[in-house]
PAGU-706170 format. One record per residue (C-alpha): x negated, y, z negated. Coordinates in steps of 0.001 Angstrom, whole numbers, plus 500000, padded with zeros to 6 digits. Layout:
N
XYZ
...
% end
This chain:
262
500000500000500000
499340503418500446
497774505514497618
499607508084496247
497962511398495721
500324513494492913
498835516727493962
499736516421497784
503618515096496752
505779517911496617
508316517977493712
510422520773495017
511134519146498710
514466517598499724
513784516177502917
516758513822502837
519615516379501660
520313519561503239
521082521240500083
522685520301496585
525821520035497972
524993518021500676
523495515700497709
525816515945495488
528730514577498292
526154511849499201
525234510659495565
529128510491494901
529754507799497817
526709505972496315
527477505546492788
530779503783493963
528729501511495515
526279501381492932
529209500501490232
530723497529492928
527297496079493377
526403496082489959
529984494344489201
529312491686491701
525587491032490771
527471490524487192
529566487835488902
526872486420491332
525153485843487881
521979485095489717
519748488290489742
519118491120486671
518093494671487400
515261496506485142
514682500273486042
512063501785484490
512280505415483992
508341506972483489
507001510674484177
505814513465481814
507669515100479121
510914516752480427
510629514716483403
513767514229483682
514578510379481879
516951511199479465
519436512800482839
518522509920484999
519947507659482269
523208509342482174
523027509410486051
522884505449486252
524769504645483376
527491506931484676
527781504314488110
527860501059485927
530561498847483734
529321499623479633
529182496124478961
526926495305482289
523862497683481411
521824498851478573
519662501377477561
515890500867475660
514256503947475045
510293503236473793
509281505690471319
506345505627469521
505527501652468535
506728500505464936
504020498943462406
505310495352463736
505147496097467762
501476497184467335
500777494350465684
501782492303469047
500388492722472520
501521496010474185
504164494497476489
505495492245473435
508098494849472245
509631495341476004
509732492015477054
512518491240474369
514696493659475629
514445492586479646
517962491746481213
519531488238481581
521137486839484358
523965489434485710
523166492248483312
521117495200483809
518544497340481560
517141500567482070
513880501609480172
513325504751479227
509400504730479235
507936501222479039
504957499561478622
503520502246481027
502881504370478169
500532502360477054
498113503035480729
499147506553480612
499515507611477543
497098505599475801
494225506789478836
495116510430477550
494818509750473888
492938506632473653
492098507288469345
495864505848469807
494510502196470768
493125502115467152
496341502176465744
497278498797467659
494225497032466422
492628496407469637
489316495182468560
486231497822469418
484792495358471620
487868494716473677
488924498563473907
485418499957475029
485387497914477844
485244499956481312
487699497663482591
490194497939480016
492819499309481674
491995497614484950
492905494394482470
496361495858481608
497444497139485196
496681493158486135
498622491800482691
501422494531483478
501740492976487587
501834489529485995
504377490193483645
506415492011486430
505846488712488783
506910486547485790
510241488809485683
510855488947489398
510536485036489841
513092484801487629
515824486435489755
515142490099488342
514609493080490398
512124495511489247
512551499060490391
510127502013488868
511127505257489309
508463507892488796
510185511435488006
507477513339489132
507903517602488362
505822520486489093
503973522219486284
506159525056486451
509432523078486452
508139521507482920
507743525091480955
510933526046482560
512707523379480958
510910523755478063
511677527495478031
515366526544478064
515630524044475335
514331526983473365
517202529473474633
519700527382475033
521589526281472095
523393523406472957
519686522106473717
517630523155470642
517270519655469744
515165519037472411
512668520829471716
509437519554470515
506613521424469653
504453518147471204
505823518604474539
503853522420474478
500778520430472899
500721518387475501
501298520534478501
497188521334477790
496760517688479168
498553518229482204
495955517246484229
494766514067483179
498577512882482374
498648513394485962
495504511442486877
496453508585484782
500096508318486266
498122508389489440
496013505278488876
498929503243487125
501191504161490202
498488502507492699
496955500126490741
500959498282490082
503236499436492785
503153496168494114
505755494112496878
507722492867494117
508079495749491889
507266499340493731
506895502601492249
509543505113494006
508054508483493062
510870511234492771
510786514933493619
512184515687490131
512690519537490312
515770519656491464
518222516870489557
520531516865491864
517739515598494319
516392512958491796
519978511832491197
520429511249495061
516985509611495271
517985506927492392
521455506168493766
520287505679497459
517032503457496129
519416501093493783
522004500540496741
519979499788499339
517588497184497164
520983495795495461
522295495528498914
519757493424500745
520212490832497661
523303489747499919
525382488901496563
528779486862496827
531173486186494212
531639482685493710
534325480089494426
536732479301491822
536459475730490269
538929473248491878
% end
């Protein structure tokens, strides 16, 4: 596959929609779809769906879960949100805590963040692999993350060969989008509480948040489980972008329902 170079991918661009309100009409015929096809995949009871949701604070998630859920039965999907790792989940291997909470036959599961914090995140801060008592020898390895991207496709393989569909959706925004959105949650009341004063901490490590998302994006988009990378800025854009990418790989599943039981 092609490698994907952050700084050359434009987060404002719409090349698919005319405007929002060409979007918005388009995104509304797909989440029909989106809500039959996740209905019959339910029924077909042969194939899950995982979406993992990653990109840097404000990115967008928390909207794109709301989005999907919005096109799906309640008792068909589920939401995980990974926030920082309890005592227990650092005791176990960094995919441990996810890989309980990965869809069964017929259901769906959306993950907002993942185990890709833990090549991104980790990269950025790595005093934070102490606290899962990596041993010094294992984390000062120059391959060590080179060893995760491979444990991370293997996983996803694992997943895949057992009917589930992997899609990753990278929400990627501009650096200007993020302290606009930060500069609302500060003005607007109704989103106060979404504020953190670690989102303008980290803004300083812009930079290499966006060179490790760029090395996890080509080192495990992969034929079985891609990264889609998003233009983010405008949500009405990202919204279209996630309905469109979830139809058309539902779609060429070619789902039926099945025969009732003589």
């Amino acid at each position: 596959m092609a490698k994907i170079k952050l700084n050359k991918f434009s987060a404002k661009k719409h090349p698919m929609c005319k405007d929002k309100l060409d979007a918005l009409k388009k995104t509304e015929r797909l989440q029909k779809k989106l809500y039959d096809l996740l209905y019959l995949m339910f029924a077909h009871n042969q194939h899950s769906l995982l979406i993992i949701l990653q990109g840097i604070d404000t990115a967008g998630k928390d909207g794109s879960v709301r989005h999907i859920f919005a096109a799906a039965n309640p008792q068909g999907i589920k939401v995980y949100s990974f926030k920082r790792p309890s005592v227990e989940e650092y005791r176990h291997d960094f995919i441990w805590r996810c890989h309980m909470h990965t869809p069964e036959s017929g259901l769906a599961a959306i993950f907002n963040r993942s185990y890709y914090e833990e090549v991104t995140t980790t990269m950025v801060h790595p005093d934070l692999l102490k606290e899962q008592h990596v041993p010094a020898k294992t984390r000062h390895r120059r391959d060590f993350f080179n060893r995760r991207y491979d444990r991370i496709n293997d996983f996803e393989k694992l997943l895949v060969q057992k009917g589930t569909v992997v899609i990753k959706f990278f929400l990627h925004i501009s650096k200007k989008e993020q302290l606009l959105r930060i500069d609302e949650r500060l003005k607007n009341r109704s989103k106060n509480w979404k504020f953190s004063v670690e989102d303008v901490k980290e803004r300083k490590y812009w930079n290499k948040y966006m060179t490790a998302f760029e090395k996890m994006i080509n080192a495990t988009s992969t034929q079985h489980a891609p990264w889609i990378v998003v233009p983010a800025d405008n949500k009405w854009y990202r919204d279209y972008i996630l309905s469109k990418t979830l139809v058309s790989t539902l779609t060429k599943l070619k789902m039926s329902f099945p025969k009732a039981k003589q």
